[in-house]
Structures are given as C-alpha cells and as structure tokens.
SERO-4910 file (N, C-alpha, C, O; in steps of 0.05 Angstrom, whole numbers):
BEGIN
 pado doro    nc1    nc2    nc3   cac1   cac2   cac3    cc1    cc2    cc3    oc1    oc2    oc3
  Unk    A     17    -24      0      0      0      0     18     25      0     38     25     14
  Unk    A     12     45    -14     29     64    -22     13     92     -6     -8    104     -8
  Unk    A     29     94      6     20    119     17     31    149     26     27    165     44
  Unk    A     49    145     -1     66    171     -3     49    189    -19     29    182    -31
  Unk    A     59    210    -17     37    244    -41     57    263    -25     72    265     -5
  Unk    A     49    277    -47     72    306    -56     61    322    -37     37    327    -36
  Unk    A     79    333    -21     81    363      2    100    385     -3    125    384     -2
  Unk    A     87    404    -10    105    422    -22    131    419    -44    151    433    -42
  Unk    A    127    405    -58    144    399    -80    157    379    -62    176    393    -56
  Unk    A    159    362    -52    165    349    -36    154    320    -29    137    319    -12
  Unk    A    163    296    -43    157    265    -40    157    250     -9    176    237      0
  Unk    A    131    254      5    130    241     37    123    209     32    112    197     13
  Unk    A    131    203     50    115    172     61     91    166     73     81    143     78
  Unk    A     82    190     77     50    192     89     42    223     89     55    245     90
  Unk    A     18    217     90      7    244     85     -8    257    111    -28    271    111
  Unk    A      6    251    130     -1    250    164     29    262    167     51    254    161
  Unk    A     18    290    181     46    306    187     48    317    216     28    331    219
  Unk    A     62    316    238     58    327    259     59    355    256     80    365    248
  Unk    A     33    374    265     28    394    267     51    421    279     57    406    297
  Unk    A     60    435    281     69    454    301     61    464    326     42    480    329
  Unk    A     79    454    346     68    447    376     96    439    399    117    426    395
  Unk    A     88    450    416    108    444    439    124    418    438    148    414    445
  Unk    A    105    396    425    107    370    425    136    362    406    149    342    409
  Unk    A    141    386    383    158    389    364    179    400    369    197    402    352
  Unk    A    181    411    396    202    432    399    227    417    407    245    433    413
  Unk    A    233    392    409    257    376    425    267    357    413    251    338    409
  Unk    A    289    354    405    298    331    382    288    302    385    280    289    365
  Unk    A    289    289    416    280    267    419    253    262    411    245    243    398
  Unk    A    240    280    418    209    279    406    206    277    383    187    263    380
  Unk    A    218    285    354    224    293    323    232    264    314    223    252    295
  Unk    A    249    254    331    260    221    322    238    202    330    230    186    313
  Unk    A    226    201    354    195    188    360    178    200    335    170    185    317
  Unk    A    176    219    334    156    229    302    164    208    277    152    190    265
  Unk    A    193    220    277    198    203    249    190    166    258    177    151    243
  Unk    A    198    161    275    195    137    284    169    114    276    168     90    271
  Unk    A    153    134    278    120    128    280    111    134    260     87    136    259
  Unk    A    132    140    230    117    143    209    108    173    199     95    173    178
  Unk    A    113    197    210    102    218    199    116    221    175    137    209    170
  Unk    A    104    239    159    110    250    134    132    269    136    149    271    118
  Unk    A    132    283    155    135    310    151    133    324    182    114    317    197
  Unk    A    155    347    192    145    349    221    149    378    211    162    387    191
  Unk    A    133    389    233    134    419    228    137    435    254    116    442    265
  Unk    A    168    445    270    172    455    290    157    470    301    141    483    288
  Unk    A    156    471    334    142    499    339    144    524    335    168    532    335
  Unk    A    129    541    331    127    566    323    152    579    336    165    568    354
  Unk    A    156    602    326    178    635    341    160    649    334    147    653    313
  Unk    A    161    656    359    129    674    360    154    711    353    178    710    352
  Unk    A    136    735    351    139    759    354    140    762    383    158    772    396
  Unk    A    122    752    390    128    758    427    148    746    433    162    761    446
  Unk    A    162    717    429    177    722    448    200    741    454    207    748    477
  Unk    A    215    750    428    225    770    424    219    799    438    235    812    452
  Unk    A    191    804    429    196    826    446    188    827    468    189    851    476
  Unk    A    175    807    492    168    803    509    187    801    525    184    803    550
  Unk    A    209    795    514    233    790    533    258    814    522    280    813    533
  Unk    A    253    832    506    264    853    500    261    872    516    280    885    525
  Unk    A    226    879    524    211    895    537    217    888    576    215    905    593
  Unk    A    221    871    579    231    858    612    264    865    615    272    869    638
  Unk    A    282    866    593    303    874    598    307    906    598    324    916    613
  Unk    A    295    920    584    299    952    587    286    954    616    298    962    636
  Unk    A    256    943    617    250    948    648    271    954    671    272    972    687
  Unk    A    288    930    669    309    924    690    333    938    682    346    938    702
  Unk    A    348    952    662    371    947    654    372    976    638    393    988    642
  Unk    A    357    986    624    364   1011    614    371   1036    618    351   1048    625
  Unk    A    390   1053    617    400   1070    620    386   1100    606    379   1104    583
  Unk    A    385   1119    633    373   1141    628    393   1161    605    378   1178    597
  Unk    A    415   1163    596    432   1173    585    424   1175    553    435   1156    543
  Unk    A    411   1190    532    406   1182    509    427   1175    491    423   1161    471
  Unk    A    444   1182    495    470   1169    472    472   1124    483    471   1104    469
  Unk    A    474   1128    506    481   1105    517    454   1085    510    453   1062    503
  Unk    A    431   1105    515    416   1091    515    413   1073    490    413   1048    491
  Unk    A    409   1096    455    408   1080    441    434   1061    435    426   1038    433
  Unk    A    461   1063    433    475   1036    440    465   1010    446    462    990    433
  Unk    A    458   1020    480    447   1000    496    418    980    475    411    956    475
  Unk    A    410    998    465    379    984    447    386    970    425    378    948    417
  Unk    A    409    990    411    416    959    388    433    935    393    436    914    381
  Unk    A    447    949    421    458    913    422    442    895    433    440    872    425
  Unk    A    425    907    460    402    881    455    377    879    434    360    861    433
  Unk    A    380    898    420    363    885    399    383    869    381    372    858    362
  Unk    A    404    866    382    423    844    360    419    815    374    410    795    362
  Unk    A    428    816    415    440    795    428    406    787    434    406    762    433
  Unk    A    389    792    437    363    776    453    345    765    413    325    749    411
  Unk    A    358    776    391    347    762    372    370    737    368    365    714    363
  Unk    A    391    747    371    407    726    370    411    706    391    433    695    387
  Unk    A    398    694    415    396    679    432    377    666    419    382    644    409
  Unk    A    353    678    417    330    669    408    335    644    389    330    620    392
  Unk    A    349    662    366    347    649    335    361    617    332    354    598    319
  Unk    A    392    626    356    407    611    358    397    584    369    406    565    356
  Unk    A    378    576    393    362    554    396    344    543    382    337    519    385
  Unk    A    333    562    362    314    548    344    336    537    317    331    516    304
  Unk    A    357    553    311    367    537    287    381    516    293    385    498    277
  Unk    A    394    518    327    412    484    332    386    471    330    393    448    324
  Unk    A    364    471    331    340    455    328    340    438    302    338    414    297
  Unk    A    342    453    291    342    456    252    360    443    250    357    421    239
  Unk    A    379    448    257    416    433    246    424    410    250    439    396    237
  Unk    A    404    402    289    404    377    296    391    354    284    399    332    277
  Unk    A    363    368    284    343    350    266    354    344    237    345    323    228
  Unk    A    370    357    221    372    348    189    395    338    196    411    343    178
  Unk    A    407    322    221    424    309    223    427    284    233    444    266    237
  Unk    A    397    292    236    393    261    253    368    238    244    368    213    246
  Unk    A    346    256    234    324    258    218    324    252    181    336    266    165
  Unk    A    312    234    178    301    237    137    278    255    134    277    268    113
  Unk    A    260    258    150    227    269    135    243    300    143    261    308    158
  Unk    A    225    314    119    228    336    114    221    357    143    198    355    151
  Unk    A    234    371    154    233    391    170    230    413    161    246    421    144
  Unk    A    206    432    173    194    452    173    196    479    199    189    477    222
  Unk    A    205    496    189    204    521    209    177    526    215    158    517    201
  Unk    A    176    535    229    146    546    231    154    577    244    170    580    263
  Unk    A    139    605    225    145    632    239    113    636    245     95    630    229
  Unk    A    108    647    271     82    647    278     90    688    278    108    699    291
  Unk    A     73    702    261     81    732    254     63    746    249     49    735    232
  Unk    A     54    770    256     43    794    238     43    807    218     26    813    201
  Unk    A     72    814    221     90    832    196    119    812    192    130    794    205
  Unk    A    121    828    166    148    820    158    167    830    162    186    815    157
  Unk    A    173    851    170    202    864    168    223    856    181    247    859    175
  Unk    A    208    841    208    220    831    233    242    805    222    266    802    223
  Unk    A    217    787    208    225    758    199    248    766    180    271    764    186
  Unk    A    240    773    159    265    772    136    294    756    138    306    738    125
  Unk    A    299    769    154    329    755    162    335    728    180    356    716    185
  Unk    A    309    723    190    307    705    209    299    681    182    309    659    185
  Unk    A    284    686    160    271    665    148    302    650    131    309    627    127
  Unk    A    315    680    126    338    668     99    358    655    137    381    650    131
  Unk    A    356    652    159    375    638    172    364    611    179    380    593    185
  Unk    A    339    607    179    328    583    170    341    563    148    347    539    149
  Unk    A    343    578    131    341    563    104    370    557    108    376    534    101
  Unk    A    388    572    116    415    566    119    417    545    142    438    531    142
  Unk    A    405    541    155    413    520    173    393    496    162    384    482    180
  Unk    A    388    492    142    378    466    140    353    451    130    351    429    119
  Unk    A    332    470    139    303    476    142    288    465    116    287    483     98
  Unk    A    275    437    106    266    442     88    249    455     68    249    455     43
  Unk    A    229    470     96    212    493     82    198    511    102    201    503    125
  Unk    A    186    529     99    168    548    128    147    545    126    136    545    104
  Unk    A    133    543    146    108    548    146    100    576    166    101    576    190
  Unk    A     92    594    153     78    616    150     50    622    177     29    633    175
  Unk    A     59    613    192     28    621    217     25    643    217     40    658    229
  Unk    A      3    651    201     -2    685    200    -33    687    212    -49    669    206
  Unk    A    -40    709    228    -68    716    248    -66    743    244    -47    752    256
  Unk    A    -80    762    229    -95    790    239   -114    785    248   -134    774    238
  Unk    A   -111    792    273   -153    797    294   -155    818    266   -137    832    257
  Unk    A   -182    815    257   -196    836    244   -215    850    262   -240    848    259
  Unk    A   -200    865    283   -213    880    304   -211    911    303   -221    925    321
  Unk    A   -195    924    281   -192    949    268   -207    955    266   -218    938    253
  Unk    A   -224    972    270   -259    980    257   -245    996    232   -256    993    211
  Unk    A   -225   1009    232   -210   1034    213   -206   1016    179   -203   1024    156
  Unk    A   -208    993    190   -195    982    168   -216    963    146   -235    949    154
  Unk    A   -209    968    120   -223    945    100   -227    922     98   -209    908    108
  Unk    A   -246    909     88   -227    872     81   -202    872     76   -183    862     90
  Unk    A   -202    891     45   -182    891     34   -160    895     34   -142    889     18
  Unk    A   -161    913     59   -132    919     73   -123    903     88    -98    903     84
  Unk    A   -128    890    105   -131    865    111   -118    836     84    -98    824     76
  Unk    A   -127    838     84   -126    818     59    -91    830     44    -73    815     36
  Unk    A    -90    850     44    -64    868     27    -42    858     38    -22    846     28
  Unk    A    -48    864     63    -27    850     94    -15    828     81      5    827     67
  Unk    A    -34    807     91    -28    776     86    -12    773     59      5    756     57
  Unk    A    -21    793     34    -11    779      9     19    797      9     39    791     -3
  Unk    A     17    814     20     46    837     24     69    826     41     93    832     35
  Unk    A     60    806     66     83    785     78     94    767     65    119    762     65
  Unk    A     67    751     48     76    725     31     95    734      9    113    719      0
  Unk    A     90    760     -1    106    762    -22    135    773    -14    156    768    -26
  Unk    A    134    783      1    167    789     14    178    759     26    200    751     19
  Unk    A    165    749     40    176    719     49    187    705     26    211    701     24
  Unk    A    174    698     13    170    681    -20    200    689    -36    216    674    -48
  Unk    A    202    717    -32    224    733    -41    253    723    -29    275    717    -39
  Unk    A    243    725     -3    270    716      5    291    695     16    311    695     31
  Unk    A    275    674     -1    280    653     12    269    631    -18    250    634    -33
  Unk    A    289    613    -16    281    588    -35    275    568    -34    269    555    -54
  Unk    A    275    555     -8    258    536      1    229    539     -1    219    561      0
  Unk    A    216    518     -3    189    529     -5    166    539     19    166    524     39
  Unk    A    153    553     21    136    572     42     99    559     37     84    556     17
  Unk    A     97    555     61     56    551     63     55    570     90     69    576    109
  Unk    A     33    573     82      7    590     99     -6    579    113    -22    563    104
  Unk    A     -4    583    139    -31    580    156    -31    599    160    -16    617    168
  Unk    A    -63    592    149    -91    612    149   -116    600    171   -125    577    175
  Unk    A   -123    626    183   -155    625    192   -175    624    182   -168    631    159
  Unk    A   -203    619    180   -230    624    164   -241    652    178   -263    653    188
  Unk    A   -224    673    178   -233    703    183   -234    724    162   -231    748    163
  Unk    A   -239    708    145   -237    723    119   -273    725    120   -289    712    132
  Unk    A   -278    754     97   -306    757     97   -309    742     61   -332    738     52
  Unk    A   -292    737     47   -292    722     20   -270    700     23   -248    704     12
  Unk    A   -275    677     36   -254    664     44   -242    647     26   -217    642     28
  Unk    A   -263    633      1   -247    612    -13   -242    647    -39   -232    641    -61
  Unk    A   -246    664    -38   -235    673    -62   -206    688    -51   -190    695    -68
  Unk    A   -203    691    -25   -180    711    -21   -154    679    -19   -131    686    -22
  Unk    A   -160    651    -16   -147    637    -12   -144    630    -36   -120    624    -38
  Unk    A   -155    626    -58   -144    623    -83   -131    649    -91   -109    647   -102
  Unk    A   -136    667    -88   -108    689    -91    -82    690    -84    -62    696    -97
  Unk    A    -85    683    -59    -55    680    -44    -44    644    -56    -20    639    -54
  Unk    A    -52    633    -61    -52    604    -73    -30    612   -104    -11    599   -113
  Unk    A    -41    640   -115    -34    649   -141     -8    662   -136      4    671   -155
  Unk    A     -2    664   -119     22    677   -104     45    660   -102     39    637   -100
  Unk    A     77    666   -101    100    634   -101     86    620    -63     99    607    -47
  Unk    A     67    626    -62     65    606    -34     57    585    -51     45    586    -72
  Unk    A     71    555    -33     75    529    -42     42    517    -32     26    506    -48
  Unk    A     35    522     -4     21    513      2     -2    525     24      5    538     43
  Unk    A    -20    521     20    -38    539     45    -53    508     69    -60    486     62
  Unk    A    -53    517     89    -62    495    111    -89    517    124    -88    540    133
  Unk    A   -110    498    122   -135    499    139   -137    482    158   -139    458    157
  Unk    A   -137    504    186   -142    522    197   -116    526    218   -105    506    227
  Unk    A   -108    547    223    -92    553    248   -111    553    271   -133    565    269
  Unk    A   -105    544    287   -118    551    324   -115    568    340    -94    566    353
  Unk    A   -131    588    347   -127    608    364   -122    605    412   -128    588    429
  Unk    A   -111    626    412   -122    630    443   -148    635    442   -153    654    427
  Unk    A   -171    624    456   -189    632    460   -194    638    488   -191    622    506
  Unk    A   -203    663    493   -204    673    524   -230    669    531   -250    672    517
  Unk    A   -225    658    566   -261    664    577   -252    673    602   -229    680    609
  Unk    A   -275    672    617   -276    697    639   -281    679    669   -302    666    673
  Unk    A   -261    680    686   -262    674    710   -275    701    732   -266    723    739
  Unk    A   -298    687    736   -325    706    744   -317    706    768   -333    718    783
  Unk    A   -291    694    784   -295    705    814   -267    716    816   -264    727    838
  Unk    A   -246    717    801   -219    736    814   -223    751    779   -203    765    775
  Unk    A   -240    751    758   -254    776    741   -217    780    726   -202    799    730
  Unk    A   -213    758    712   -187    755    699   -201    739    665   -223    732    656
  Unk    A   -177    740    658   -182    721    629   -158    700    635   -135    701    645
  Unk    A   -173    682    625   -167    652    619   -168    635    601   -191    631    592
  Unk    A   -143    617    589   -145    601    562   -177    582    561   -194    587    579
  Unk    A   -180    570    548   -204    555    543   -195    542    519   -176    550    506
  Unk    A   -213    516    509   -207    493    492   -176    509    480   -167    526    464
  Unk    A   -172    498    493   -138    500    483   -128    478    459   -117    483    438
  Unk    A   -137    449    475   -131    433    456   -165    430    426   -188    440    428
  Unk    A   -155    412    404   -179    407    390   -201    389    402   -205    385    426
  Unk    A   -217    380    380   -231    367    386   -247    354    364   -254    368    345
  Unk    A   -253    325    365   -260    310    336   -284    332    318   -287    331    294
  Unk    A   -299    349    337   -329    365    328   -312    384    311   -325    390    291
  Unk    A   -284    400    309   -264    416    301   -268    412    265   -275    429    249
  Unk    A   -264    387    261   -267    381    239   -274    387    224   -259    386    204
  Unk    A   -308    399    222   -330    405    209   -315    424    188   -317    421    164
  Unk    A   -302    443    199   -304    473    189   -277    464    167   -279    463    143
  Unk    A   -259    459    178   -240    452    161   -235    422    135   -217    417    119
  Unk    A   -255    409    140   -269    391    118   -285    407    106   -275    409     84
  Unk    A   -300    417    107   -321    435     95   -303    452     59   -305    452     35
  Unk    A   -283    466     84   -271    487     63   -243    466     42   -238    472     19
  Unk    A   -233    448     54   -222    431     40   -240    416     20   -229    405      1
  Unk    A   -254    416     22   -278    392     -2   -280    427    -24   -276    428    -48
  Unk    A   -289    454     -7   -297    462    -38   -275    484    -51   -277    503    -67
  Unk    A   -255    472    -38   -221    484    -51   -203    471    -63   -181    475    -74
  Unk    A   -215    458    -60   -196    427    -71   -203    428   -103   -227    428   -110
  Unk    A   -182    429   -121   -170    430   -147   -188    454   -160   -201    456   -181
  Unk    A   -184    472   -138   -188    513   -154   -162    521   -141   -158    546   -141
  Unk    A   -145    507   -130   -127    522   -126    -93    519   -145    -86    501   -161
  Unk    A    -79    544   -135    -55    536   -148    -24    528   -127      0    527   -130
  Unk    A    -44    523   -106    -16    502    -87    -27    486    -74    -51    481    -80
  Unk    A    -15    473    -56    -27    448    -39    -42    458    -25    -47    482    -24
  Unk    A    -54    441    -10    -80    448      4    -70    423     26    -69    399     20
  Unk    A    -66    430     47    -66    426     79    -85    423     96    -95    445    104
  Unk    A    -97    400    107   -119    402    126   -106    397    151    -89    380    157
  Unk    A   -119    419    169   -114    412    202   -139    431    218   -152    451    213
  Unk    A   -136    412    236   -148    419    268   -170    399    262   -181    401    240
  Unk    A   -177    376    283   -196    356    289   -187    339    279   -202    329    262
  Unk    A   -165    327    282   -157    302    272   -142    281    289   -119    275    292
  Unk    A   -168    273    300   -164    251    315   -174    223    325   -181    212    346
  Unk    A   -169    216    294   -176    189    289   -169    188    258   -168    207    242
  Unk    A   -164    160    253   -157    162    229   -172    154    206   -167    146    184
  Unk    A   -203    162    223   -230    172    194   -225    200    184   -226    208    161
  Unk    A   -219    212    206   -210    248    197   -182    250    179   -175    269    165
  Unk    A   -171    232    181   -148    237    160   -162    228    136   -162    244    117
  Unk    A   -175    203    132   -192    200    104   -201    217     99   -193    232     81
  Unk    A   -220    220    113   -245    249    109   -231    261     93   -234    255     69
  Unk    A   -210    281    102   -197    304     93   -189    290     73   -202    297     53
  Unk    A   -171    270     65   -158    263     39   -177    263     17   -173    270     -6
  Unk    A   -210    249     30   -225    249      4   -239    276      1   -254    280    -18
  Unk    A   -235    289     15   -238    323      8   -223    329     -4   -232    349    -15
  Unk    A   -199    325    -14   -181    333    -27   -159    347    -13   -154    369    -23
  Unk    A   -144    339     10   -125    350     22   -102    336     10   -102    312      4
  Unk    A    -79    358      6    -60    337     -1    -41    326     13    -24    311      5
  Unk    A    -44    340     46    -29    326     69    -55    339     95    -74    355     94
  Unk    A    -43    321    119    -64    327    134    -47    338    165    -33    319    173
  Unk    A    -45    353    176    -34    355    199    -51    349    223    -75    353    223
  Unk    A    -34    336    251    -44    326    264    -27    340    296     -3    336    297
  Unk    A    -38    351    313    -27    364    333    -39    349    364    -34    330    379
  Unk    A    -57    371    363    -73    358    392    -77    333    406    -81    331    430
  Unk    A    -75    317    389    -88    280    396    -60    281    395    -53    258    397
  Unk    A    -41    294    392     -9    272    404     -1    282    435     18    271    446
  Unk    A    -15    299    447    -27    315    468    -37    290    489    -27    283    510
  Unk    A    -62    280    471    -77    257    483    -73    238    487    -81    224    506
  Unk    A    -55    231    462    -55    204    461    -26    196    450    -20    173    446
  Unk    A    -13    213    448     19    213    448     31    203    417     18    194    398
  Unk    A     49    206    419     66    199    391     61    180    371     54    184    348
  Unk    A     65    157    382     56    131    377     28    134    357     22    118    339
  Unk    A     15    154    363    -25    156    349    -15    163    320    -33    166    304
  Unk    A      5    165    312     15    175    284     15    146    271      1    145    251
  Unk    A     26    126    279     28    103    271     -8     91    269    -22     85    250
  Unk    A    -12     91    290    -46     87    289    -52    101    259    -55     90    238
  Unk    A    -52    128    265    -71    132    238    -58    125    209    -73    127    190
  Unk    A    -29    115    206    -23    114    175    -32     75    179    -27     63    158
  Unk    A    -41     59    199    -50     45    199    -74     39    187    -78     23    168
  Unk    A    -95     59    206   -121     63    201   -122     68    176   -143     58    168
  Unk    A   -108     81    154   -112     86    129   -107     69    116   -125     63    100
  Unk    A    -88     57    116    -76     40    103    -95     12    102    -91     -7     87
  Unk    A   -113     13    119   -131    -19    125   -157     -6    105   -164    -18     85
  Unk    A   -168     16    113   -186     34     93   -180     26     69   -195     12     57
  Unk    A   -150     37     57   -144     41     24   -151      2     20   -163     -6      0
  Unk    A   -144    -12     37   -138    -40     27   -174    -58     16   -181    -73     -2
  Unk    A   -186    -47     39   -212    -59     42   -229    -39     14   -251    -49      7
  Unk    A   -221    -16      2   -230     -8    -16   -201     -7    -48   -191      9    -64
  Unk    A   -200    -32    -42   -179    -26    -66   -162     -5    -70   -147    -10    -88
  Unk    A   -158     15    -61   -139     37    -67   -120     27    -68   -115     11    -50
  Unk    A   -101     32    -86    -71     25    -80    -48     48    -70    -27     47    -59
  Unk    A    -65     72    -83    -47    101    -84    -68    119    -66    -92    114    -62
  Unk    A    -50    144    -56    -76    162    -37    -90    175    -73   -114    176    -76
  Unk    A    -76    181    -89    -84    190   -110   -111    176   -124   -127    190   -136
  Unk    A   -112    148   -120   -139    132   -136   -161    148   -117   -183    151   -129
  Unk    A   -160    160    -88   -194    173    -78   -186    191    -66   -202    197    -48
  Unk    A   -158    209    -66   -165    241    -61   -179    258    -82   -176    258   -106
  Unk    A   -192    270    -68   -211    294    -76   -238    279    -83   -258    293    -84
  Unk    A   -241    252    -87   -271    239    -93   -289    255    -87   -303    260   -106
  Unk    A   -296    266    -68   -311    283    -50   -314    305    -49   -335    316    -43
  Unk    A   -287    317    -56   -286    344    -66   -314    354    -73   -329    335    -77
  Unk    A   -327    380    -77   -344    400    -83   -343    398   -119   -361    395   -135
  Unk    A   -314    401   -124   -318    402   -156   -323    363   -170   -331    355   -192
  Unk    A   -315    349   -150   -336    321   -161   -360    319   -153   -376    302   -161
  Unk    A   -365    335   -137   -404    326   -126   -418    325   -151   -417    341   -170
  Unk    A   -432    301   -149   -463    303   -168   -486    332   -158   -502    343   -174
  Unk    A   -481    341   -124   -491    356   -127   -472    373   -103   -466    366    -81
  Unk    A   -465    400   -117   -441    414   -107   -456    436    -91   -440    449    -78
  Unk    A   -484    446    -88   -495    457    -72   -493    450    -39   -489    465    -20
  Unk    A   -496    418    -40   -499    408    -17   -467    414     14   -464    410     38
  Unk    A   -453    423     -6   -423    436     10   -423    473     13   -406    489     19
  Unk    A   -455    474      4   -449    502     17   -483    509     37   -491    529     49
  Unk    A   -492    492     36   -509    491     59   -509    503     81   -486    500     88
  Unk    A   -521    516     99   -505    528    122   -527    524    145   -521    525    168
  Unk    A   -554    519    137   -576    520    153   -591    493    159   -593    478    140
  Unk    A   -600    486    180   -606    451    188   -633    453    180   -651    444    195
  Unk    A   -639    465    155   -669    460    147   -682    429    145   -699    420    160
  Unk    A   -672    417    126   -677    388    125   -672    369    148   -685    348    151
  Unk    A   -650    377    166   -650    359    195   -668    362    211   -680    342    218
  Unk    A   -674    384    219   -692    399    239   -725    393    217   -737    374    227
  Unk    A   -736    400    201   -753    397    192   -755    351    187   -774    338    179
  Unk    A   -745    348    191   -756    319    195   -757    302    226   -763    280    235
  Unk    A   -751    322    234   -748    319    268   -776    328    276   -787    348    266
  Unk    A   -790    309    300   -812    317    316   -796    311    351   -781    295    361
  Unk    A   -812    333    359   -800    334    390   -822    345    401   -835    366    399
  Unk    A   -822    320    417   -849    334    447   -845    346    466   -834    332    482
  Unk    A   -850    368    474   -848    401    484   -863    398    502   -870    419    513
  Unk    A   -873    375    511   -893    384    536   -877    365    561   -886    366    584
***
C-alpha cells in the first residue's frame, strides 16, 4: 500500500504530518515522530512575542537614562536577545537534518514581515526544508477594510516568498469575509502551500478573581466540520497544496480530509492525548481503509468528494439545518 503524495514539492511517506506544537520543539520527540511514520514534522512556532516580550523585561530592569548610551544600549540588545532566540531554534534545525530523513519545517508564527526577513533566509541556511507561514490578523480594526486586511497577508507572503528558496505555506484562519476567493489568490502567489485552519487562544472569563483565561486550548473531533467543509470546496481551484488541520483525531479524519481533497493532513492535539505513537495508528487506520476499498495510491480517492466532483455541489455550501430539523418531531410538553 502506497502511501506517499507530494508536500510542497516534496515526495513524503505519508500524508499524516505532525502539526506545530510544543510536542515538536525537542529533538527526541522529532525522532519518535519520524519513528512512528510521519510525513513531515513541522517545529514549533517563534512567536513575535517572544522576542519582544523579553526585549521589553530587559529595558525594564537594565536601561540606561543617558540618550547616547541609551540608544547603544537598544541595538545591542536588539542584535544579542534576537540572536539567543534564533540561535536555539536553528541548533533545532541543524540537529534534526542530522539526525532525521522526513522533511523539517520552520514554523514563523508573525504579523509583519520586516522583523522575519532575516530570520527566514537563517532558517534556510541552517537546514530547514521549508516554512510554514502562521499568520493571524484579529480583524478587530474597525479603521480598516477587508481589503486591507487581505493586502497585509498577500504583502508578507510576497516578501517571504522573495527571500527565501525553500518552499513557504500559509496558515490561514476562516476570518476572511470572502474566504475561498481571497485563498485562491494568495494560492496564485510563489506560496507552495496553504493549511486549513490555524488555532487560536481563545479567552473566557473567570467570574470570581474577574481575569481572562485560556479555554479549549486543545482540538476536538467536532473541530473538523469547518476545516473539511472548506477543503472539499477548494480542492483542485487552487494553485498550491491544500493542507488540512485541526480535528484530527482518528484516522477517519485523515480519510475524510484526503477524500476532500487535502494533499497532506496535519495532526497536533491527539499527540497531546494520546501521544506519539497515534501517528502510527492513523497511517495504519488508512492503510486498512485504502486495502478494504482497493486503493492502492492516496491519488486513486483524493478529492472523490471534493465540491468540484459532487453530483450535487450545492450540498457543500449549505449552512442551515433545514432538512435535519424539519424531519425531526419533539415533544415540548
């Protein structure tokens, strides 16, 4: 049973990739990954904060009232606290393509670009076989357009894309107000690949010390919905790969998505749950699927399902439980 397909210009052994996650951040963990069969691992993020979160704690303590000294004092820790930073994440990089075959992925979790630039081309120098792009605007601007919005996202990818020759994917949110048309745009763009859905912090409210607090942090199999949905009616309108993630945990959700037409599937949270080892489970679980339906290749029934094979392609943009709810009777008394 064959269960290799193309990731970013790129020949895997499965189409089950460990997500970007804490779980990724430590070499021993990356060799259990490869161990168990992934395709493809994709490091944890470098966030913008940590950088300046820990830029902003050292002036607190340490800066000098003197303005000549001062600025000094700001560009050398702005050289030495990016270069601590950078320096742990690329022995990351250097170790893994040293010890590791599946393809290794940066992951820059960012706003803007100006910051990254130099951080993406030191990636690529240490090893990295490609980035993945975690990009989030809150569209909480009232000042601002879609489209400016939208300008953002395609104004990073194209400076990233620029500077760097390894290949680059997108994670993207469904916060767009035209979502499958602004993703076939950026698709038209040198991005290799776009992945549905990134996962947010979601805050709730501790009603007796009146603070904010994480909530579903991790996924959850119900997660699925949204990101199957938009994979079935994107699948072959685009001009790069197409990435499914968040709710994948079990290895019906990796079918699902493949016969949506994903051309790799990432998997994060359930290694959370259920630990490393669940990677092997699911290229299992598929592999008994492809056998019991003849498949020999993921290629003979990706995209089956897809929106552009439906006999009826309405039925993937549905949004209202008219027909569920209307054949339902419930006694109210």
């Amino acid at each position: 049973m064959d269960l290799s397909v193309n990731y970013l210009g790129i020949r895997i052994n499965s189409p089950v990739i460990a997500g970007s996650c804490s779980i990724t951040s430590n070499l021993q963990n990356l060799k259990k990954i490869e161990e168990n069969g992934a395709g493809a691992v994709v490091l944890k993020s470098i966030f913008e904060e940590e950088i300046y979160n820990e830029y902003e704690s050292i002036l607190r303590k340490e800066a000098p009232d003197e303005g000549e000294k001062l600025n000094r004092f700001l560009d050398y820790y702005d050289y030495k606290i990016k270069e601590d930073n950078i320096k742990k994440y690329l022995k990351l990089i250097e170790e893994a393509k040293k010890t590791i075959k599946i393809p290794v992925i940066a992951s820059i979790n960012c706003t803007c670009s100006h910051e990254w630039l130099f951080f993406a081309k030191k990636v690529q120098e240490a090893g990295a076989d490609g980035i993945e792009l975690n990009l989030f605007i809150m569209p909480s601007d009232f000042s601002k357009e879609c489209t400016d919005i939208e300008n953002i996202y395609l104004n990073i990818a194209e400076k990233l894309t620029k500077a760097v020759t390894i290949p680059v994917a997108i994670k993207l949110s469904y916060y767009f107000s035209n979502l499958g048309a602004f993703v076939k745009k950026i698709s038209e763009t040198d991005i290799k690949g776009v992945v549905l859905f990134n996962r947010f912090f979601h805050p709730d409210f501790d009603i007796d010390n009146f603070t904010l607090k994480p909530t579903n942090v991790l996924s959850n199999p119900s997660d699925l919905a949204i990101s199957l949905r938009w994979t079935s009616i994107l699948s072959g309108r685009l001009s790069a790969d197409l990435i499914a993630s968040t709710g994948v945990h079990n290895p019906e959700a990796v079918i699902k998505q493949l016969l949506a037409g994903a051309d790799a599937v990432q998997v994060a949270s359930a290694l959370y749950t259920k630990g490393i080892p669940f990677i092997s489970e699911l290229n299992k679980g598929l592999a008994n699927w492809m056998k019991k339906h003849n498949f020999e290749r993921i290629d003979d029934f990706r995209g089956k399902m897809s929106q552009v094979n439906s006999p009826n392609p309405a039925e993937y943009e549905r949004v209202q439980f008219m027909k569920y709810f209307s054949d339902k009777k419930y006694d109210l008394d």
